[in-house]
ROKE-206843 format. One record per residue (C-alpha): chain; z, y, x. Coordinates in steps of 0.2 Angstrom, whole numbers, m for minus. Layout:
BEGIN
("A",(Z,Y,X))
...
***
This chain:
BEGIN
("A",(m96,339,m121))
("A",(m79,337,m114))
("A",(m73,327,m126))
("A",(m83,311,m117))
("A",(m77,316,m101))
("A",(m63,301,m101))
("A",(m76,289,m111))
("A",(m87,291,m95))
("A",(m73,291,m83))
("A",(m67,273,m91))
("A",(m87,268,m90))
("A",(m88,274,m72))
("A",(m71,265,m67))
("A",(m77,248,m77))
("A",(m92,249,m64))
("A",(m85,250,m48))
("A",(m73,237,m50))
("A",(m87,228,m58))
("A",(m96,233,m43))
("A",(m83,229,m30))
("A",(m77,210,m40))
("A",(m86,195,m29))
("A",(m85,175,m32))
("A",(m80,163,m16))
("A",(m92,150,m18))
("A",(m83,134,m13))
("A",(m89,116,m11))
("A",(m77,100,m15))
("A",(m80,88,m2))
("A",(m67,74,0))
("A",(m51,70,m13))
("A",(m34,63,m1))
("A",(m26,50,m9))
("A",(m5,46,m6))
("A",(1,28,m14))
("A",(18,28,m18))
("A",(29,14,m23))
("A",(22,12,m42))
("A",(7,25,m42))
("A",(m6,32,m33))
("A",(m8,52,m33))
("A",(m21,63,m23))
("A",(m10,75,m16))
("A",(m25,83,m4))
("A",(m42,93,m8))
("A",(m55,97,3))
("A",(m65,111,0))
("A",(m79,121,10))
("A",(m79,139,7))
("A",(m94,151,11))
("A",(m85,162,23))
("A",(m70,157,34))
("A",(m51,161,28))
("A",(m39,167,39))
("A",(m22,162,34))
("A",(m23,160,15))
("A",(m10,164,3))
("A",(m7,147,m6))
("A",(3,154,m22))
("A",(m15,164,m28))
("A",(m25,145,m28))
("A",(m26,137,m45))
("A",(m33,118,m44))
("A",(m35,104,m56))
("A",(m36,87,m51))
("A",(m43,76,m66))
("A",(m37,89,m80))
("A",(m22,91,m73))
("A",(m18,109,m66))
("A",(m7,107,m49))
("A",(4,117,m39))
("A",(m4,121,m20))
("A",(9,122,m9))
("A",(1,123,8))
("A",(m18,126,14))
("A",(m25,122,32))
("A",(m40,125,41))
("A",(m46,107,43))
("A",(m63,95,49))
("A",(m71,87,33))
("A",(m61,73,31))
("A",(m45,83,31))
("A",(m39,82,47))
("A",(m31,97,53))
("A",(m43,107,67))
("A",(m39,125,68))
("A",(m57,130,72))
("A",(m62,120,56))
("A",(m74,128,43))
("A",(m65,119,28))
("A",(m49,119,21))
("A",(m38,108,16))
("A",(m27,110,m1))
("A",(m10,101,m2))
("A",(m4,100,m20))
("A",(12,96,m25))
("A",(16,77,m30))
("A",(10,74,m50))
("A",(15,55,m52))
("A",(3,45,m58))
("A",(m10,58,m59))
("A",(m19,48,m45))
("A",(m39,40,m45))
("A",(m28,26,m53))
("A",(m37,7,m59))
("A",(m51,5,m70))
("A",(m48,m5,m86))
("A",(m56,m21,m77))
("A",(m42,m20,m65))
("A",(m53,m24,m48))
("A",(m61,m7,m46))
("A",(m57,10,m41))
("A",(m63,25,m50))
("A",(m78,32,m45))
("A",(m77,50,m49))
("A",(m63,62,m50))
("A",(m64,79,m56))
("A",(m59,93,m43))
("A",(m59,113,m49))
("A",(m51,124,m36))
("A",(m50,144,m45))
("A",(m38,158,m43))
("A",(m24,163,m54))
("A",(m26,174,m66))
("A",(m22,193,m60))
("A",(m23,187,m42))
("A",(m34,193,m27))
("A",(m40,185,m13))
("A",(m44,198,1))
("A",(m55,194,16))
("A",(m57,207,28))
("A",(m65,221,19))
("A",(m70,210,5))
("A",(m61,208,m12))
("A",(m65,190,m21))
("A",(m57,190,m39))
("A",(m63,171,m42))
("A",(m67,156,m34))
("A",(m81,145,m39))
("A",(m78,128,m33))
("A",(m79,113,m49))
("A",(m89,97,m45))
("A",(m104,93,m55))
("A",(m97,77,m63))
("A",(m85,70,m53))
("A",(m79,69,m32))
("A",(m83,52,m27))
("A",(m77,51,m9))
("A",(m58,50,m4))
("A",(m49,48,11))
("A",(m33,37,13))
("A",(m22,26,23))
("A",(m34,14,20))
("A",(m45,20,32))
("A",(m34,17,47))
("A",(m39,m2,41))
("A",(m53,m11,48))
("A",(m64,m22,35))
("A",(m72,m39,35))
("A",(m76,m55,24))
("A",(m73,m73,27))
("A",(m82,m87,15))
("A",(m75,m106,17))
("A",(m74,m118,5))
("A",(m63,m120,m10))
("A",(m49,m132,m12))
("A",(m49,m147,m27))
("A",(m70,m143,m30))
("A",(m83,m141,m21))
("A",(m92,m125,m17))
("A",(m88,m109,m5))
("A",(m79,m92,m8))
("A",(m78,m77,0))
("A",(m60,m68,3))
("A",(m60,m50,9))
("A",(m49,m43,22))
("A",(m40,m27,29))
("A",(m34,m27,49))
("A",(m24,m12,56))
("A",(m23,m15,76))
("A",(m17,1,83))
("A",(m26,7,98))
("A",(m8,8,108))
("A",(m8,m11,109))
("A",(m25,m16,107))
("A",(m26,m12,124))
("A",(m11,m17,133))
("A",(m14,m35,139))
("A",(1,m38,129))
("A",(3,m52,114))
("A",(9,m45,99))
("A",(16,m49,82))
("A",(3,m49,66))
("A",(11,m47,48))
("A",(1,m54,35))
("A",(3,m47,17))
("A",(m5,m58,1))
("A",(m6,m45,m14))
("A",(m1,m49,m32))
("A",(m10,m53,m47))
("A",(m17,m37,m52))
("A",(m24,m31,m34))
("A",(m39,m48,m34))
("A",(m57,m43,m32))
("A",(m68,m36,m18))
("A",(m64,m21,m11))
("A",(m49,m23,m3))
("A",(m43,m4,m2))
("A",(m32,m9,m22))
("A",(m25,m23,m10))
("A",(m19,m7,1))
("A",(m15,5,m10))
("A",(m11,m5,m25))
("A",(6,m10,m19))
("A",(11,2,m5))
("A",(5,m10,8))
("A",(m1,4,16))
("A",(17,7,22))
("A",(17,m8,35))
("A",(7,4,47))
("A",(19,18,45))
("A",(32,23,59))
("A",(46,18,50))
("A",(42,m2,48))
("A",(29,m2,63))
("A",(46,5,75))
("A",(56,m12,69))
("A",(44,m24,77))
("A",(41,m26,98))
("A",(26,m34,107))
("A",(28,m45,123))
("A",(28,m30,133))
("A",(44,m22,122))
("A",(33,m9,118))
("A",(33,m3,95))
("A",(23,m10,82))
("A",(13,m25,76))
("A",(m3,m27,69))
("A",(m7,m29,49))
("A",(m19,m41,42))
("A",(m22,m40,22))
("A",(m30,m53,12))
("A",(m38,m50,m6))
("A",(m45,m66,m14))
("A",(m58,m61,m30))
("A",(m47,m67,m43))
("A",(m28,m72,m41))
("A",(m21,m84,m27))
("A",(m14,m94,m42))
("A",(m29,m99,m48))
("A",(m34,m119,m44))
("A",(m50,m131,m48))
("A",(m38,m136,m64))
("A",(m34,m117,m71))
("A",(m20,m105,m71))
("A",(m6,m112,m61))
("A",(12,m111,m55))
("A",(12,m124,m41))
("A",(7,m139,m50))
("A",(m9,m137,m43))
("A",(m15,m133,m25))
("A",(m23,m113,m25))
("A",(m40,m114,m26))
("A",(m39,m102,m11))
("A",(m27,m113,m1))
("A",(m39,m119,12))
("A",(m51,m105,13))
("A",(m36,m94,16))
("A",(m30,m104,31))
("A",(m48,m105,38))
("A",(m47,m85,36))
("A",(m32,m84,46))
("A",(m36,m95,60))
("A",(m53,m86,61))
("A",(m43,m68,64))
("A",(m33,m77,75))
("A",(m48,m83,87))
("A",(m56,m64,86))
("A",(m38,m56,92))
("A",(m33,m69,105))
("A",(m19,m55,109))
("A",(m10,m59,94))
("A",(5,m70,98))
("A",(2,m84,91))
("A",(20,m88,90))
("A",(24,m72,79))
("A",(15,m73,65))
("A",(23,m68,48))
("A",(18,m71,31))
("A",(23,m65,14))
("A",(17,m57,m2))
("A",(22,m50,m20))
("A",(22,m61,m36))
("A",(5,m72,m36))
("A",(5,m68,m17))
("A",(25,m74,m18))
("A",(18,m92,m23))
("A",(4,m91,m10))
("A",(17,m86,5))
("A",(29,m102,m4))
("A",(12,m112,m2))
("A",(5,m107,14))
("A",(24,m113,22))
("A",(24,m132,12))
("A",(6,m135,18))
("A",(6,m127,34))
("A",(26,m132,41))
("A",(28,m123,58))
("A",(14,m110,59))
("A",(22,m96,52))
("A",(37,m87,62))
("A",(44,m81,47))
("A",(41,m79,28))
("A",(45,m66,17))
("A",(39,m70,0))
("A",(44,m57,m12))
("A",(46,m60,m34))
("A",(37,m76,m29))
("A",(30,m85,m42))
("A",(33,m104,m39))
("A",(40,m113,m51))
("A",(55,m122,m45))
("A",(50,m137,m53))
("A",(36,m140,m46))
("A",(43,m142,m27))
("A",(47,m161,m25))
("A",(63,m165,m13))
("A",(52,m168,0))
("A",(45,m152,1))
("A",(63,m142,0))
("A",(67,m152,18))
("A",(50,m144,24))
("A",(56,m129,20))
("A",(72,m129,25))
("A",(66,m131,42))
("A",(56,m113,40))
("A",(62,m95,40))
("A",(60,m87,25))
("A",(70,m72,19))
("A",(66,m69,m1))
("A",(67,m55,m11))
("A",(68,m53,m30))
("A",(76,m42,m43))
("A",(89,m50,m56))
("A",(80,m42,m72))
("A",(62,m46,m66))
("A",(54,m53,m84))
("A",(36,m56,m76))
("A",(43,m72,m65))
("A",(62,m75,m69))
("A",(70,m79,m53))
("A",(82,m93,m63))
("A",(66,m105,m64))
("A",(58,m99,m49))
("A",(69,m94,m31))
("A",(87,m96,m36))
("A",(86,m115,m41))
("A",(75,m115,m26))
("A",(86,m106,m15))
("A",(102,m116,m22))
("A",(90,m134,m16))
("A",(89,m126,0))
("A",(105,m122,3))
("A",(112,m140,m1))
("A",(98,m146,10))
("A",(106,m136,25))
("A",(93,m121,28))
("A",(101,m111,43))
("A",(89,m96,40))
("A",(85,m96,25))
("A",(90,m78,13))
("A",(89,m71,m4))
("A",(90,m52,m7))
("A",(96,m52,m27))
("A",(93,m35,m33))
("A",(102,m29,m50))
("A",(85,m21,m54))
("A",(74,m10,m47))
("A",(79,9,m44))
("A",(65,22,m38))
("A",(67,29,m20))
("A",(50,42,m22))
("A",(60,47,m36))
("A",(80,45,m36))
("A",(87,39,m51))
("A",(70,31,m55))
("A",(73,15,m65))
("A",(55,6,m63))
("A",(49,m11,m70))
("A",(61,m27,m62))
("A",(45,m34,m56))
("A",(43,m20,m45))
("A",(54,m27,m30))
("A",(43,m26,m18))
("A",(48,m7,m18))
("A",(63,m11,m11))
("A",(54,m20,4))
("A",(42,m5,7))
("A",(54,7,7))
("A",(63,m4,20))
("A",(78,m4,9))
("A",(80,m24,10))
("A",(96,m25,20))
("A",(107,m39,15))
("A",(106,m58,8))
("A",(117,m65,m4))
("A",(129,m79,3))
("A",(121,m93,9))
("A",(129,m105,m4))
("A",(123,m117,m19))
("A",(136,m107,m31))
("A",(126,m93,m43))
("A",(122,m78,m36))
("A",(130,m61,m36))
("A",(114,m47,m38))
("A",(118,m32,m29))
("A",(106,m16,m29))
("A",(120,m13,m11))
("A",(103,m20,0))
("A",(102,m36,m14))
("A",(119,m43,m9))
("A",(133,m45,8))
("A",(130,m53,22))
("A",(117,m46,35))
("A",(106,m61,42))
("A",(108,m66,59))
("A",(117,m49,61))
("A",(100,m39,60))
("A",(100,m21,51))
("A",(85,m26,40))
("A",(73,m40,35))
("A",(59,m31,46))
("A",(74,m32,62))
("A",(75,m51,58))
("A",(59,m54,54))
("A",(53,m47,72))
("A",(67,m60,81))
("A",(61,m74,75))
("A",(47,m83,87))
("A",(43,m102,86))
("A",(42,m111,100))
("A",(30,m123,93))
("A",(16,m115,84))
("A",(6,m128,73))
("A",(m11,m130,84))
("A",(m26,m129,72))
("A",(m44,m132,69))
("A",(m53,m117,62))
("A",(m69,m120,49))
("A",(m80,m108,48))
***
């Protein structure tokens, strides 16, 4: 009989741990997405567990975001959105940056993905001890997919805006994306707006890809919103987005380069005079254009049909062809201020028939503030030593790295990656610094049609 004592011991000891192991039942709830400047990630999980944690240990968490396991670096008690609250009931999982492991586009190009796929566990061996109670595994895996995220985006209030097309008949419907932070709403004050036209790839109707595609998002951040000064001298300007459905290049005749007008020309305008009328705070005398690639072309077209509205311009990879701008329209743009930016190797529009010959015309047509940052290429600042695609030269403005212009001469230009060349405009530290001095004195009056 002795000889199954330890067989009945090892049965015995299998029971009570059996006996004393317990599964945290946790709910997903929301998904936090970070853009950065060539990917989106979610960095942030929500979760809901049964019973409250006190200071969890965030090295026994395992999570997988999309089938991707990630590293938890921090948890917080948090409201359900994942705003940090110390009395919250959920908790909020910061994971360690996986680029390009974000909610990322669909193959269509105009949507978000809808689910994304959250399983929060513990690591193998680990123990997650809550008062008297011993968990040895977390169950916490949505169903089919976490369809609600949280992101910068949401700082952004959202609207619509149909007017008619230009060069056919018929109306179409923009969206649009306005951050007015509640420090100057209410001030009494007039302050400066920065509009931003998206790309080719960020068209369709939900204007969040316009926000997040790019890194947009980073105009409300301290870092560029602490350049700029309202009436009053007090930080910060607001932020108006605009997404058309398809691409701003598009015109009654096709695809174009600026030997047609945008199809959006008109209806964009219309849009912007309406915000304008909605937020009579907004200086009129200090609004700022500018845009990535096919938004490059609309910023370069906004300023030739609309001479004098605009403070400031800042078109960015622009894509209108040189040869499409007559002589006449160089001297109307040589009266503007327009600070461009562009990377030397940038094989989706080359800047040698788009703004250098442009910039040289300017130049011999006596622009006085006019500027071209010429990057070499286009290095990664999320990740140093990161060589991204030439096109990507709007990284460089987000990351309020544009500092210098090349010389403002007809000769060829010299690229630079030192801030895209030598000379700092008007003396200013960075294109946001010169872009918040300059204020027209006559503002184009105009006639909203909505």
């Amino acid at each position: 009989m002795n000889r199954f004592k330890p067989f009945l011991t090892a049965v015995a000891l299998v029971i009570a741990v059996s006996a004393g192991a317990q599964t945290l039942k946790m709910e997903p709830q929301v998904a936090g997405v970070t853009t950065y400047e060539a990917s989106t990630a979610v960095n942030l999980v929500v979760v809901k567990p049964e019973i409250r944690l006190e200071n969890p240990d965030p090295s026994v968490f395992s999570v997988n975001t999309n089938g991707t396991e990630r590293n938890v670096l921090s948890i917080y008690p948090c409201d359900a959105r994942g705003a940090f609250n110390p009395e919250g009931e959920y908790l909020a999982l910061g994971l360690e940056k996986a680029s390009g492991r974000g909610i990322g586009l669909t193959k269509n190009g105009d949507v978000w993905k809808d689910e994304y796929s959250i399983k929060v566990a513990l690591k193998k061996g680990k123990v997650l001890k809550v008062g008297k109670q011993k968990f040895t595994a977390i169950d916490c895996e949505t169903e089919k997919g976490l369809r609600d995220f949280v992101s910068e985006a949401d700082y952004f209030n959202k609207g619509t805006f149909t007017g008619a097309t230009t060069g056919k008949p018929g109306e179409v419907t923009l969206t649009y994306a306005s951050y007015e932070p509640w420090s100057l709403k209410g001030d009494g004050k007039a302050n400066p707006l920065i509009i931003w036209l998206h790309g080719g790839g960020e068209g369709g109707v939900d204007v969040s890809i316009t926000l997040l595609g790019n890194e947009v998002v980073s105009l409300i951040r301290p870092q560029i919103q602490s350049h700029f000064t309202t009436e009053g001298g007090a930080g910060g300007a607001y932020v108006l987005s605009v997404q058309c459905p398809t691409m701003w290049m598009a015109t009654a005749k096709g695809f174009g380069h600026g030997d047609y007008p945008s199809l959006y020309a008109d209806v964009l305008k219309s849009c912007i005079d309406y915000y304008l009328e909605q937020n009579p705070d907004v200086d009129r005398r200090r609004v700022y254009v500018g845009g990535c690639s096919n938004g490059g072309y609309m910023t370069m077209h906004m300023l030739m049909r609309h001479p004098r509205f605009f403070a400031a311009a800042y078109p960015t990879c622009e894509a209108y062809m040189d040869q499409y701008i007559s002589d006449t329209e160089i001297a109307t743009l040589a009266e503007e201020n327009i600070w461009i930016v562009q990377s030397y190797d940038d094989t989706t529009v080359d800047p040698k028939t788009h703004c250098i010959p442009t910039f040289q015309r300017l130049m011999k047509a006596g622009a006085k503030n006019v500027w071209m940052s010429m990057f070499e290429n286009v290095q990664g600042m999320d990740t140093p030593g990161r060589r991204l695609m030439g096109h990507f030269s709007w990284c460089y403005l987000f990351n309020d790295a544009v500092t210098k212009s090349q010389e403002q001469s007809e000769g060829d230009v010299k690229p630079s990656n030192d801030g895209g060349g030598s000379v700092a405009p008007q003396g200013h530290a960075n294109i946001f610094e010169w872009m918040n001095a300059q204020v027209l004195s006559d503002p184009e009056i105009t006639h909203p049609r909505w």
